[in-house]
N, C-alpha and C positions, 0 to 999 in steps of 0.2 A: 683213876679219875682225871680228865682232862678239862682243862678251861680254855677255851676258844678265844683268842682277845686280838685285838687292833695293836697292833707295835713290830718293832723290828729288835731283834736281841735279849736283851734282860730288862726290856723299858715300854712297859704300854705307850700308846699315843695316845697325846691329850685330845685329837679328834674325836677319842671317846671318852667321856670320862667315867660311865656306867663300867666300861673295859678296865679301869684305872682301881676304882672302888670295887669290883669281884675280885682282881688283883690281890688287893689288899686284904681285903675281905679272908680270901681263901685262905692267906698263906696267916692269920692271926686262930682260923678256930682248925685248923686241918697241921699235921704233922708233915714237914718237906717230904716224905717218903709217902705220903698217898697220895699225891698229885701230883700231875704237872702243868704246866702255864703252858699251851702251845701259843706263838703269836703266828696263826694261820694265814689270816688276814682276810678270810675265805670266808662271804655274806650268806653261800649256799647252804652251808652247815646250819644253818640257823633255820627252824621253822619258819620265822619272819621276818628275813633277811636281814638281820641285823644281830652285832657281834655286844654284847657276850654272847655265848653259849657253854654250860656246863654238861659234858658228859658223863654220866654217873657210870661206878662199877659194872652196874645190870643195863647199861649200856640204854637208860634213861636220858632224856635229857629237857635240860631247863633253859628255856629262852628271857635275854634280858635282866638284870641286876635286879630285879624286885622279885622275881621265882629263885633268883641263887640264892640269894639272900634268906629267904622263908624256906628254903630246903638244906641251906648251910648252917641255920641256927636254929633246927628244931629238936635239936638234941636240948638236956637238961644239963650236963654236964659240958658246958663253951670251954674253952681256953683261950687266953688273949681280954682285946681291951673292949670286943664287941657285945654286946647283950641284943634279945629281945625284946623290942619296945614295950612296955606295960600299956599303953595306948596305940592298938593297931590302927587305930583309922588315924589318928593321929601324926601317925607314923607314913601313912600313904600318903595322908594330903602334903604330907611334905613332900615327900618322894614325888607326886605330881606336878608340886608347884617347883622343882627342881629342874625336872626332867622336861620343860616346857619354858618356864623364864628364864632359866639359869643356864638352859640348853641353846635359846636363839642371843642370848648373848654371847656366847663361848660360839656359835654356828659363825654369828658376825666378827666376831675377832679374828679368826681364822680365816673365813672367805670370801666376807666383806672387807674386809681392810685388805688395800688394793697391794701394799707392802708386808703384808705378815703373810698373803695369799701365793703372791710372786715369792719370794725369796724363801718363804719355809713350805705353809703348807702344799705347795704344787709342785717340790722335791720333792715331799714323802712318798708318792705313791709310787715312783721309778725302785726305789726300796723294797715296797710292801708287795711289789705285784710285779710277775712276770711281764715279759712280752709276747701278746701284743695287748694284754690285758688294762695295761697302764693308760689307756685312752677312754674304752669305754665307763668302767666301774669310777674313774675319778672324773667321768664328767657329769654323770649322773648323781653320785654325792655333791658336787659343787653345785648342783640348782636346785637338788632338793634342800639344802643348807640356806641359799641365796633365801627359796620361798617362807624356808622357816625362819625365818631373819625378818622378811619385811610384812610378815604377821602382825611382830611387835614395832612397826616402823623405821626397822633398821636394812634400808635401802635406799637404791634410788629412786624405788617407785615406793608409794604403799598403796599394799592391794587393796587394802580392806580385809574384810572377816571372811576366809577360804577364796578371796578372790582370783586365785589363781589357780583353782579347782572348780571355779564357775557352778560353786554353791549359795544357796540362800542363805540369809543369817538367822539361821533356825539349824543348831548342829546340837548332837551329844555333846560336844566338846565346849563351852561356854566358857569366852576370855570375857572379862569385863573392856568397854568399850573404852576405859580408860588406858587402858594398853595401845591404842591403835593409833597411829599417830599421822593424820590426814594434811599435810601441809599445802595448804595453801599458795606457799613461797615456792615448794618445787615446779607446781604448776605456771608460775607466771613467770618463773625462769625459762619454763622448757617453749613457753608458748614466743620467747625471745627470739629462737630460733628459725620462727616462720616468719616469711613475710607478712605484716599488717594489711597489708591491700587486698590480696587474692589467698591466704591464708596457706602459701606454700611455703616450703620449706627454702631460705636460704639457698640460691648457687651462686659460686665463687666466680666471679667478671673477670679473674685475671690473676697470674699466681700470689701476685702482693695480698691481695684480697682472701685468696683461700687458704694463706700462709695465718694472715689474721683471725679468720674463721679459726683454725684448726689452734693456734694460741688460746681465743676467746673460751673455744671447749675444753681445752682441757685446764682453762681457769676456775671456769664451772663446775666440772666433775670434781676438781680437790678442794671447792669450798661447799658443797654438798657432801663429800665422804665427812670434810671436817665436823657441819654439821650434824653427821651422822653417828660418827664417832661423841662428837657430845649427849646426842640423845642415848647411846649404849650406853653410857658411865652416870648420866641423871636416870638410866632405869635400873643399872646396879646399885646404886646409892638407897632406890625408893624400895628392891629387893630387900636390900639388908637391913634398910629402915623398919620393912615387915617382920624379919626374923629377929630382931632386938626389942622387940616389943613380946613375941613369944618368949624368948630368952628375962626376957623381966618377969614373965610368968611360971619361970623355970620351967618350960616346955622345951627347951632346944638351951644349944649348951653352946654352938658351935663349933661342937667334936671338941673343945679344950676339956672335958673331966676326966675321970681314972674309967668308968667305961661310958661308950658311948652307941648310937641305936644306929640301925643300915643308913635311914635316913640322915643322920649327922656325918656318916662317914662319904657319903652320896656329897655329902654338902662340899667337904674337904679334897675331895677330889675337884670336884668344881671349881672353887677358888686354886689349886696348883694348876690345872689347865689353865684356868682365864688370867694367873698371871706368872705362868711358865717364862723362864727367863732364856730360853732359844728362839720367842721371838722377837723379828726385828723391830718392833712397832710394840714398847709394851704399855700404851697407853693405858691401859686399866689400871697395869700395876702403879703408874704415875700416883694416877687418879686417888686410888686406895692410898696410899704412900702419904700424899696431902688430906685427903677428907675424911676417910677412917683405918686410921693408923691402930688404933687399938685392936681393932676385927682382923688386920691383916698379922699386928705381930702375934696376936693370941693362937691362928692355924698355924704360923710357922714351924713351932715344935713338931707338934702332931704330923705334920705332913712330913716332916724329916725323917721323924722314927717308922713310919708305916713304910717309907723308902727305903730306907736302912735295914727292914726286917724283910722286905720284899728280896734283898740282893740275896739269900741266904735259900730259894727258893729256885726247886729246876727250870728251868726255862727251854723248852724246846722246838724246834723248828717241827712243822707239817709235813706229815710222811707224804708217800706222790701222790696219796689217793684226796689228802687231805689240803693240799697246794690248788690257790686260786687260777689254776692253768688253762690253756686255749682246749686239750685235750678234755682235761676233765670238765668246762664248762661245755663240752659239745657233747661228755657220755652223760652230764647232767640235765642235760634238757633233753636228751633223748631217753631219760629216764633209766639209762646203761649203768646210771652213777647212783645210790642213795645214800644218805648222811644218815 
């Protein structure tokens, strides 16, 4: 059995953290001798371009942390600290409201923030990916990231609801409008830039003048990111605020009990990526650190030992067929390749 995940060596990457949680997942109900952890890095392998992927013995396979998950614990007899949720929908709605809130905050941490994006995450993929691979797959994650970011306001634009899919706000998908965050302040900055008279844009008379220009902007951009960076930490704040109101209901534990369900462990993963200490910028962890201190120290055990039990766990590199390569991207669109 093989699990398909995002990372380099014996360490998922927090770019994913569904990757992070099957991780952990596998190596608590599966014995180290029936799997192994490939860290591929390879989207193709995925029915829906997207890593995890679990390949089973009968050479099955399961896309995404919520199918491992329901095919990893459908046995009666678990081992480890995972169970089956006694409340399936329950169970999803968390996993939903995870994998969509909890997911464009971690998107914005990583490739909105202009300093965690520079200095860590746009290293990783020289790592994760061959050459010449390392250009296209990381520039296509970095805007589909940006778009899911400023869904929930956390950009320099906000689109509005699918507005950057030049949809109606009539979707399957229903954010409450309270998510969306239409600033008004960004607009009457940006309109600062045009000339008031004939409503063009600013050109520089002379180099003083466009040395000025080019100060003024990039004063703007770092009190906008700042901005931005505040509204990401008052919507973790209002996150956790929703999940301690379940947790008063004993519905959600936050992965602290003796077992705990996919979706708690989905949770815990979430909080190590969003406030992973490789990066340079760890404003959330700040954040947490000051405003809920208790929610941060209560995962820390938890996420130690699920590390700690993961290191004891094969971890293996992608045979050639299975390497995100220029070759095999070219027998795979020519259909010479399947997964």
């Amino acid at each position: 059995m093989k699990l398909h995940i995002w990372g380099q060596g014996i360490e998922p990457s927090v770019i994913s953290p569904e990757c992070i949680a099957s991780a952990w997942l596998i190596c608590q109900v599966l014995d180290s001798t029936e799997f192994q952890i490939v860290t591929s890095n390879n989207t193709n392998i995925s029915d829906i371009g997207k890593l995890p992927v679990l390949i089973t013995k009968d050479d099955g396979k399961l896309n995404g942390y919520e199918d491992i998950a329901n095919y990893l614990l459908k046995g009666d007899n678990l081992k480890g600290k995972i169970i089956k949720a006694e409340d399936q929908v329950l169970d999803f709605t968390l996993m939903h409201f995870l994998q969509t809130r909890f997911d464009a905050l971690n998107k914005y941490n990583l490739y909105g923030d202009t300093k965690n994006y520079e200095i860590y995450t746009r290293k990783l993929y020289p790592k994760f990916l061959p050459f010449p691979m390392i250009y296209n797959q990381p520039s296509k994650l970095h805007t589909e990231a940006l778009e899911q970011a400023q869904l929930f306001g956390l950009g320099s634009k906000s689109l509005g609801f699918l507005g950057f899919l030049g949809l109606a706000k009539t979707s399957d998908e229903i954010i409450p409008d309270t998510e969306y965050i239409n600033s008004s302040q960004d607009n009457d900055e940006e309109e600062e830039d045009y000339d008031h008279d004939d409503g063009k844009e600013q050109k520089p008379i002379s180099s003083l003048h466009e040395a000025q220009l080019i100060q003024k902007s990039k004063k703007k951009a770092l009190l906008k990111e700042t901005r931005t960076s505040i509204k990401c930490m008052n919507l973790l704040g209002k996150y956790l605020g929703q999940l301690t109101i379940l947790s008063e209901k004993n519905e959600f534990k936050f992965g602290t009990s003796e077992r705990i369900t996919p979706s708690e462990l989905l949770f815990l993963a979430y909080m190590y990526a969003l406030t992973y200490d490789g990066l340079p910028n760890r404003f959330l962890f700040q954040y947490l650190s000051t405003q809920k201190k208790h929610i941060l120290d209560s995962v820390k055990v938890p996420i130690q030992d699920f590390q700690k039990n993961m290191e004891f766990s094969t971890f293996t590199q992608p045979s050639s067929s299975e390497s995100p390569s220029l070759w095999n991207e070219i027998l795979y669109q020519f259909n010479k390749l399947t997964y």
